[in-house]
C-alpha positions in Angstrom: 0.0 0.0 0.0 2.7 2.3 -0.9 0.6 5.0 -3.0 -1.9 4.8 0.6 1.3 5.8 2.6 2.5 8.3 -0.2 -0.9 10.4 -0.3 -1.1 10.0 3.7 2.2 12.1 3.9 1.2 14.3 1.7 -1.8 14.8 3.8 0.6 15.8 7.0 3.0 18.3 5.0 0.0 20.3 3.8 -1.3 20.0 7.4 2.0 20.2 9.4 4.9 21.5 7.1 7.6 19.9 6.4 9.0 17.2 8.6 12.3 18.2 10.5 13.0 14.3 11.4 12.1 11.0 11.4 12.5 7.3 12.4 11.4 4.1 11.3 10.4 1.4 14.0 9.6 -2.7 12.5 7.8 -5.0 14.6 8.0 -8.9 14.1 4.5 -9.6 12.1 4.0 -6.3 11.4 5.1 -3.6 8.5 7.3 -0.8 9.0 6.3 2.0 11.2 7.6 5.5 10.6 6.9 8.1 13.1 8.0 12.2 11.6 8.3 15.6 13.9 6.9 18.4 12.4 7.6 21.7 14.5 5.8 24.8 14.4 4.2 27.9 16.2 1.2 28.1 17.8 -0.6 31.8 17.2 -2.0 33.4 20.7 -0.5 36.0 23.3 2.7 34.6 22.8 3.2 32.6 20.2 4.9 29.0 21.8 6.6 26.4 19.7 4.7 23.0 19.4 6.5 20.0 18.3 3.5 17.3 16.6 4.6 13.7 16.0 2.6 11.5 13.3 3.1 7.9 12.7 2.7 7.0 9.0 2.6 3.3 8.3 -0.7 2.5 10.4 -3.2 2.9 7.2 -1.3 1.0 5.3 -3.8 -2.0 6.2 -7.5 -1.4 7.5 -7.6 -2.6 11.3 -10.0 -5.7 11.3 -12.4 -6.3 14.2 -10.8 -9.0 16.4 -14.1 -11.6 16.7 -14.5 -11.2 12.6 -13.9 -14.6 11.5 -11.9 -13.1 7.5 -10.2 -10.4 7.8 -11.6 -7.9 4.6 -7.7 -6.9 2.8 -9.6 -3.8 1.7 -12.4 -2.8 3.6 -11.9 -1.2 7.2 -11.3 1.4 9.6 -7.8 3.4 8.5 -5.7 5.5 10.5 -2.5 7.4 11.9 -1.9 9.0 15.2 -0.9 12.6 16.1 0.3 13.7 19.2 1.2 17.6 19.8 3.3 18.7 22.7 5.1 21.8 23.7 8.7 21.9 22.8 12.0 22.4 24.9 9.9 20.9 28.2 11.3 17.6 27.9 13.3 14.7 26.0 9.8 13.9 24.3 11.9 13.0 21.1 12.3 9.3 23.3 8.3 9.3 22.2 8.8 7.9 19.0 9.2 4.6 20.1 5.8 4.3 22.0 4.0 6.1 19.4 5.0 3.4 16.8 4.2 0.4 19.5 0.6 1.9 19.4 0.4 2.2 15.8 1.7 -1.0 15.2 -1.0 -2.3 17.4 -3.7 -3.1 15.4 -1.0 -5.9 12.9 0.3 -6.9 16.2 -2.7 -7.5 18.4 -5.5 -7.2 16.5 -7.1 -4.5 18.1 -9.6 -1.2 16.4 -8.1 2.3 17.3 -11.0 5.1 17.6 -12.0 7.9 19.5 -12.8 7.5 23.2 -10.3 4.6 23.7 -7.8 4.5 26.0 -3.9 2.8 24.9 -1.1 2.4 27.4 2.6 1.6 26.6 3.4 0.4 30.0 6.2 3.1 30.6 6.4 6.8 31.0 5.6 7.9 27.4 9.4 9.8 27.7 11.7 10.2 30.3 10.2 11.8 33.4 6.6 11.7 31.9 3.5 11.6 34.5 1.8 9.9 31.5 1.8 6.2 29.9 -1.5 6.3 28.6 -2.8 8.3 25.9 -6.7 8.6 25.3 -7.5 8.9 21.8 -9.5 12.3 20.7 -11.9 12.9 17.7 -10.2 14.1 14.0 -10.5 16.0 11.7 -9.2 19.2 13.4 -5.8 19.5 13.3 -5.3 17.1 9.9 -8.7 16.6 7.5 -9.5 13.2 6.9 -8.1 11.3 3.7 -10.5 10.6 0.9 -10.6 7.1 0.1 -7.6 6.8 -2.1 -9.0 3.4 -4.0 -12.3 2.0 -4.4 -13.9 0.6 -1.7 -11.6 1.4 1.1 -12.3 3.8 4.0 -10.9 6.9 4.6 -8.0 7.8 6.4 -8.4 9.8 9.7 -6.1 11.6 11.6 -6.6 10.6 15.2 -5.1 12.8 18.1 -3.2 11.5 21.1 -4.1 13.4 24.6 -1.6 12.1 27.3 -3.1 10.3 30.7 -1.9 10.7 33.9 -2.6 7.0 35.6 -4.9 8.7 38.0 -7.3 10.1 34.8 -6.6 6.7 33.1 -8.5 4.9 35.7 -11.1 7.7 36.5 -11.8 7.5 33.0 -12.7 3.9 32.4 -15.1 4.2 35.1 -16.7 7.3 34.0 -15.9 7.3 30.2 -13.6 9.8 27.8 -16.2 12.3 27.6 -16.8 12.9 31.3 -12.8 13.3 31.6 -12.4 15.7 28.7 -14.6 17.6 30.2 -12.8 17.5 33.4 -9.8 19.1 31.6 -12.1 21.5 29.9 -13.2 23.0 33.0 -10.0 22.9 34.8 -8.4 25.0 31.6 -5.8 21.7 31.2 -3.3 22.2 29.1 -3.0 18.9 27.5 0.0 19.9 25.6 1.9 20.3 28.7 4.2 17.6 28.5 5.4 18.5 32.7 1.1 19.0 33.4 -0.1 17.4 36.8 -3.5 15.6 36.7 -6.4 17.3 36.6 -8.7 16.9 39.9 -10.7 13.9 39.8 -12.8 14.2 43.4 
């Protein structure tokens, strides 16, 4: 699915700009994941410099619904992850590594990323993190949604990473992504923070 991967970049350099690095991460059992840094400004008061990381190699085949007994080569939910953070904070270049575990997720273990689920690597997301969850937002705001590039397949969409503390990870499996988002709504959260403290739960 090469021309998929080929019109998915060109999706993120008209979004992001131009990539200033990248790295390529393989899996046994599982094709080749690339995660790029695009950095940028932000526009407000003072405008801050945001690094976004994007994995590109997680469309390449549509993730299949674990109980379906044939897996449909063509047919099927497609997507990459983007997570923004604020630069100079911390190491978070040691994210790429995590970021392409999760992508490489659905080859390796089967599993359907969408909005509202939660994904944990296990370890601090870089060194020093408070976070080694992440709880996957809705697109289509920060990178459009890919047209289906062939026939029959699904479009492409852009899915945005919001770092967990483990405190929000487990208030929000009891009380759902919604209910926490709001939580960091109303507590003005920067979720791009990549130093923040959890929001209050009680």
């Amino acid at each position: 699915m090469a021309k998929v991967l080929a019109l998915v970049e060109a999706r993120l350099r008209t979004a992001l700009g131009e990539p200033d690095a990248r790295a390529a991460v393989t899996f046994l059992g599982a094709e080749r994941i690339e995660v790029l840094r695009f950095t940028g400004t932000e526009n407000g008061d003072a405008p801050r410099t945001v690094v976004r990381y994007a994995t590109l190699g997680m469309s390449a085949q549509p993730m299949t619904d674990p109980t379906a007994v044939v897996a449909d080569p063509v047919k099927g939910p497609r997507a990459e992850l983007v997570l923004s953070v604020r630069a100079g904070l911390a190491d978070t270049d040691k994210v790429l590594r995590p970021l392409a575990v999760l992508a490489a997720s659905p080859q390796v273990e089967g599993v359907v990323v969408a909005p509202g689920a939660s994904l944990d690597v296990g370890e601090p997301l870089w060194p020093g993190a408070p976070f080694t969850s992440v709880l996957v937002a809705e697109p289509g705001g920060l990178v459009p949604d890919l047209e289906p590039p062939e026939e029959g397949m699904d479009p492409v969409r852009f899915l945005p990473l919001l770092p967990m503390t483990p405190n929000e990870a487990a208030w929000k499996r009891v009380h759902g992504a919604q209910a926490l988002e709001e939580r960091w709504l109303a507590a003005g959260t920067d979720l791009r923070d990549p130093l923040r403290s959890g929001v209050r739960l009680d």
